[in-house]
Residue, then its C-alpha position, 0 to 999 in steps of 0.5 A: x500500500x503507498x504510504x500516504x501523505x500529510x494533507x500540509x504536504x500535498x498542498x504545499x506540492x501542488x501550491x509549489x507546482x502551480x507557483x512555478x514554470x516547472x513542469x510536473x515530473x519536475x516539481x515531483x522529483x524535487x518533492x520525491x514523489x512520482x509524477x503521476x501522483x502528483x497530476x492525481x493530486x492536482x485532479x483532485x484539487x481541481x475538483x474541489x475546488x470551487x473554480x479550476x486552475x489555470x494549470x490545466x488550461x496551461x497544459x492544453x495549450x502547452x500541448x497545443x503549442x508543441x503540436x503547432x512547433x511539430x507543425x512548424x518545423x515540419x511545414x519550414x523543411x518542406x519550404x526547404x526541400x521546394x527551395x532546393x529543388x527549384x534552384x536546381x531546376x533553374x540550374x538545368x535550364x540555364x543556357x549553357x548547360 
């Protein structure tokens, strides 16, 4: 069975989390506890809470935002491989050649 925290500590912990630009598995290290545990506490803060945090909001546009950066990178090496091969083809119709 998990040993089971102070009620002090956990909120401390979320309090911390929600306090700082660290991430969960981060705040969860330092705390010496899993990160999981850590979400459940906060899910359970959240619920009890009479108006949710902004960290949950925060972690659907973080997501959001890794998503658009994965969709930038992916859109910025296509525009560079149509770069390229426009160069070439320019190349071989160059007179001359």
């Amino acid at each position: 069975m998990p040993k089971a925290f102070p009620k002090e500590f956990r909120e401390d912990v979320i309090r911390v989390y929600r306090d700082s630009d660290a991430s969960v598995a981060q705040v969860a290290k330092d705390f010496g506890i899993s990160p999981s545990c850590l979400k459940r506490w906060i899910t359970i803060d959240d619920r009890n809470s009479a108006t949710p945090s902004p960290a949950g909001r925060a972690a659907n546009e973080s997501d959001a935002l890794r998503e658009a950066n994965k969709r930038i990178k992916l859109l910025e090496q296509e525009v560079e491989v149509l770069r390229r091969a426009a160069a070439y083809l320019s190349q071989a119709h160059l007179p001359g050649k």
